[in-house]
SEKE-850135 format. One record per residue (C-alpha): residue in three letters; x, y, z; residue number from 0. Coordinates in steps of 0.05 Angstrom, whole numbers, plus 5000, padded with zeros to 4 digits. Layout:
residuo c1 c2 c3 num
ALA X Y Z NUM
...
***
This chain:
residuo c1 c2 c3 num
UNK 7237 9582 2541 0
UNK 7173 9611 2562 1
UNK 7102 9578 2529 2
UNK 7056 9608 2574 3
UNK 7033 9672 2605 4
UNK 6973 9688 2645 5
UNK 6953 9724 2715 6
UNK 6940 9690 2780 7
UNK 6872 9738 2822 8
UNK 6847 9733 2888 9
UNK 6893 9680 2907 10
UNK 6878 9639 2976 11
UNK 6926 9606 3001 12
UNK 6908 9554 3071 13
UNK 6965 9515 3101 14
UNK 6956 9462 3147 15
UNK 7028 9421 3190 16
UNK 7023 9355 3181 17
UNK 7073 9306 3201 18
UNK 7131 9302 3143 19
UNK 7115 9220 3143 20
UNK 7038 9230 3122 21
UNK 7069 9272 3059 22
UNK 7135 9242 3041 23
UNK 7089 9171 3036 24
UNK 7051 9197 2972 25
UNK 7107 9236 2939 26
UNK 7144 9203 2875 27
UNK 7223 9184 2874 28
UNK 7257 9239 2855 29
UNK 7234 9293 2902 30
UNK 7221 9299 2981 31
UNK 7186 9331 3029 32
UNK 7213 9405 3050 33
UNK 7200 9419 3115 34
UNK 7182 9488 3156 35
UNK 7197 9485 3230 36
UNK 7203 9409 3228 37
UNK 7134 9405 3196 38
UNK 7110 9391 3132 39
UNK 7049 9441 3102 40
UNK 6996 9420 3053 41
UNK 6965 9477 3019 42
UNK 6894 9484 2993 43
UNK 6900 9537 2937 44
UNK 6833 9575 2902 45
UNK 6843 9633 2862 46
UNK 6824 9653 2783 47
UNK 6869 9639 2719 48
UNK 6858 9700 2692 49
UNK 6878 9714 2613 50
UNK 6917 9641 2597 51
UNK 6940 9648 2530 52
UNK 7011 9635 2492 53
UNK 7071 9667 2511 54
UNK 7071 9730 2472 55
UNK 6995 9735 2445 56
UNK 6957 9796 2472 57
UNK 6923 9786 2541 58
UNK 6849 9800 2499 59
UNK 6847 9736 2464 60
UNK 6865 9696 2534 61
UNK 6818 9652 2575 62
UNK 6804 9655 2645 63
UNK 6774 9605 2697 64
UNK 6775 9587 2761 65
UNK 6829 9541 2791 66
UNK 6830 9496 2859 67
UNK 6891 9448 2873 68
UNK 6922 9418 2944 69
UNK 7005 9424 2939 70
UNK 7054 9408 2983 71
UNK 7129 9439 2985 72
UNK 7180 9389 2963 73
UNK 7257 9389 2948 74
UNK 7292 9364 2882 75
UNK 7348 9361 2835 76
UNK 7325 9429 2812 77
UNK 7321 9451 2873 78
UNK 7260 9479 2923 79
UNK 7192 9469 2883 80
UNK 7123 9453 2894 81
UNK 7090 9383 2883 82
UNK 7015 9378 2868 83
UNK 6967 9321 2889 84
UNK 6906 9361 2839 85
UNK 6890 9420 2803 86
UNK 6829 9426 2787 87
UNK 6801 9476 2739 88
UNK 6732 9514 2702 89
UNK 6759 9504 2631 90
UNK 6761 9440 2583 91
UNK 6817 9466 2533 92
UNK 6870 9489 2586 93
UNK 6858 9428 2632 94
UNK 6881 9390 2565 95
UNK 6926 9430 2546 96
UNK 6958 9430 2627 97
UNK 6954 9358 2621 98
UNK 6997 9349 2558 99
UNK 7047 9408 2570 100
UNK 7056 9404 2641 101
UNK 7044 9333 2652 102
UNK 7004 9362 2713 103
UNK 6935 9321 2750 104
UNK 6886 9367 2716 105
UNK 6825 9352 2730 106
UNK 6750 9379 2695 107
UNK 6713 9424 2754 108
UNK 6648 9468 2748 109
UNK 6668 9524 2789 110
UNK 6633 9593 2809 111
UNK 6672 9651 2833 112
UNK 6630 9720 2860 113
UNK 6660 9772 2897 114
UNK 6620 9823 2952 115
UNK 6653 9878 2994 116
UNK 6718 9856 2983 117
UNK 6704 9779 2997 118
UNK 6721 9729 2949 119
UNK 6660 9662 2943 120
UNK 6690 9603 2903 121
UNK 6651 9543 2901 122
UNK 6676 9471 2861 123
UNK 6650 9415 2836 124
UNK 6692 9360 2803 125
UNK 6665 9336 2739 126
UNK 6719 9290 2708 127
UNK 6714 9223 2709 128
UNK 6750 9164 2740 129
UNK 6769 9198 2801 130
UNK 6749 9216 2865 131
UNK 6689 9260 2869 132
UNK 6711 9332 2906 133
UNK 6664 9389 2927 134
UNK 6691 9460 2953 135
UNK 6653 9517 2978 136
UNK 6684 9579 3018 137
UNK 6686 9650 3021 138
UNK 6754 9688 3043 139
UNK 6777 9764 3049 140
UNK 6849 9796 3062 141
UNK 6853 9825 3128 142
UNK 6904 9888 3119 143
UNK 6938 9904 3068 144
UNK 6984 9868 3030 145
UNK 7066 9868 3030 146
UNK 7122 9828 3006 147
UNK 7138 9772 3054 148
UNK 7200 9776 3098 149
UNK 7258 9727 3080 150
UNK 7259 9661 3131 151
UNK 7185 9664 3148 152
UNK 7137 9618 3132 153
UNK 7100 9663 3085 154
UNK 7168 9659 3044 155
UNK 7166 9588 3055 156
UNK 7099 9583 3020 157
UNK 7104 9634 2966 158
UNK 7162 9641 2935 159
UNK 7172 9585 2898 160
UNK 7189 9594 2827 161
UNK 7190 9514 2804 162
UNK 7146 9458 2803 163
UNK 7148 9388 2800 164
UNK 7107 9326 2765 165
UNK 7106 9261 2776 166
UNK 7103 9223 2700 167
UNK 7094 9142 2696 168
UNK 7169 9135 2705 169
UNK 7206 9200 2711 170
UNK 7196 9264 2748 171
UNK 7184 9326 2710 172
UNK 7203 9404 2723 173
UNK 7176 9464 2704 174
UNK 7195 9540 2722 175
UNK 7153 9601 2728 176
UNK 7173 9674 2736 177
UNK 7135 9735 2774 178
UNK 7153 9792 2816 179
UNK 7146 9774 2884 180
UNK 7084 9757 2921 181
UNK 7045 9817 2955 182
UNK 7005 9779 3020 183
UNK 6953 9798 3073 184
UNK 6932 9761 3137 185
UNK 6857 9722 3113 186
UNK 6793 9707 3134 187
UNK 6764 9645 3106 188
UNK 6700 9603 3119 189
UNK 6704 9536 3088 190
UNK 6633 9505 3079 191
UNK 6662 9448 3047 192
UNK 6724 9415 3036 193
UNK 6743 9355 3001 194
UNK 6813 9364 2976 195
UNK 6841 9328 3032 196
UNK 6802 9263 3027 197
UNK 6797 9263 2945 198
UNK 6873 9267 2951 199
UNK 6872 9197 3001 200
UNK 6894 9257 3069 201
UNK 6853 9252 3131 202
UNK 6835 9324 3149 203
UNK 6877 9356 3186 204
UNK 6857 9373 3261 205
UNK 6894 9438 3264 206
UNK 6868 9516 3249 207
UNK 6902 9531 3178 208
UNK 6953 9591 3172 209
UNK 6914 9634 3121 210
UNK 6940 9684 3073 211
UNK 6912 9731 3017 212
UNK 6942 9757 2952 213
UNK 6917 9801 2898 214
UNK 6954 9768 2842 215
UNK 7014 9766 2794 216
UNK 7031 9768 2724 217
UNK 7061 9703 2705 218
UNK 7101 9668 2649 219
UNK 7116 9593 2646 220
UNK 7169 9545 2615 221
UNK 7153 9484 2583 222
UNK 7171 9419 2633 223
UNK 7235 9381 2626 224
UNK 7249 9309 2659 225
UNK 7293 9312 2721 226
***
């Protein structure tokens, strides 16, 4: 049953390989690490929550913010998903509300998003407290223009994923989403500063990150069940 709808802007998304070990170490029982050529990918994901309101109430009365998590790609019961290590996010009453329907790590961020010939600046700045402290600044572009992904390549890989999972004090939760499929462009990105991999307990990875661009997509949520 869908609780949620809301569209996903000028999404960035920045994969690094890591070694499966350094990921499958910090993910809960219940899910595990799914791999892309024999290596794992941790993803750090900017882009705007654009018009968040209930499923079914007009787009006008919906909020919008910026968003910044790190996610890796994981297997479960339910099948491929995505596991986040933080989302953090540029409004107080949909971090709460994340944090209670989702049982996702939402975290309080003061966040600035500008755009300038076609370039997209999004600078973060972690305001909750009791966790690790966790600047970003960096500006990105597409390069190209963008097109559905071709099955069996790692842009599929990253992308289309329709599920997500949570880790809760005992169980692991499951959530579903539904959108058309992802349009993506090649990226340029400058990253002035990056903390999601050490505010997440990650050394930073050593190698160049596999960059890629979308637009956006309309999307609708269902509320999380325990797996």
């Amino acid at each position: 049953m869908d609780v949620v709808s809301m569209e996903w802007r000028d999404v960035l998304v920045a994969s690094w390989p890591v070694d499966p070990e350094v990921v499958a170490r910090r993910l809960p029982d219940g899910v595990e690490v799914d791999a892309f050529d024999g290596r794992a990918w941790l993803s750090a994901v900017p882009f705007v929550m654009k018009d968040v309101r209930p499923f079914g109430i007009p787009a006008s009365v919906g909020r919008t913010f910026g968003e910044l998590n790190l996610r890796t790609y994981v297997t479960g019961d339910a099948g491929p998903g995505i596991y986040f290590f933080n989302l953090d996010a540029n409004d107080r009453l949909g971090v709460a509300l994340a944090r209670t329907l989702f049982r996702l790590p939402y975290y309080h961020a003061k966040m600035n998003v500008t755009h300038e010939d076609g370039a997209v600046e999004f600078q973060s700045h972690r305001t909750h407290s009791g966790v690790p402290d966790l600047e970003f600044d960096a500006t990105y572009e597409p390069v190209g223009e963008p097109a559905a992904a071709s099955p069996g390549t790692l842009e599929a890989f990253l992308l289309e994923r329709y599920r997500f999972y949570a880790a809760g004090r005992s169980r692991v939760f499951c959530g579903e989403v539904s959108h058309d499929p992802w349009r993506l462009a090649h990226a340029d990105a400058t990253f002035r500063r990056n903390d999601l991999f050490a505010a997440n307990g990650f050394e930073q990875p050593e190698s160049v990150p596999h960059l890629l661009y979308s637009p956006g997509v309309d999307v609708t949520a269902e509320r999380v069940r325990v797996v």
